[in-house]
C-alpha positions, 0 to 999 in steps of 0.5 A: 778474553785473549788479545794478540797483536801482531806484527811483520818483522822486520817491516814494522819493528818500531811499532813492535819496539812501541808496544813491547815498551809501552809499560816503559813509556808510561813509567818513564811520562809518571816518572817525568809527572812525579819530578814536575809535582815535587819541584811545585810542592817542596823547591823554592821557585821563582814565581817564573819557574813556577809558572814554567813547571806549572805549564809544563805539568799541565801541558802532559796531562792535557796530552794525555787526556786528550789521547785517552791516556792515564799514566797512574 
């Protein structure tokens, strides 16, 4: 099975820059991911930090659920 995508340049660079880019923007969210977990498992957080770094991992992954996303 083949897939092409097809785009009308100039007209519709940035969504061809999107797709082209894609495996960048997903390394760059696990990337992102990656960083949030090591600060919660192995820095010594403020309870506020924590709670801060917390909220904003969990806020990803909701995003990410909710678009139907994975970034692993």
């Amino acid at each position: 099975m083949k897939a092409i995508l097809e785009f009308n340049l100039p007209d519709e660079e940035q969504e061809f820059m999107e797709a082209v880019n894609g495996g960048m923007f997903k390394h760059v969210l696990w990337k992102i991911d990656q960083d949030l977990r090591g600060k919660l498992k192995y820095e010594t957080l403020t309870d506020c930090e924590y709670k801060c770094y917390e909220k904003v991992r969990k806020d990803l992954h909701n995003y990410l659920r909710a678009n139907n996303l994975d970034i692993e």
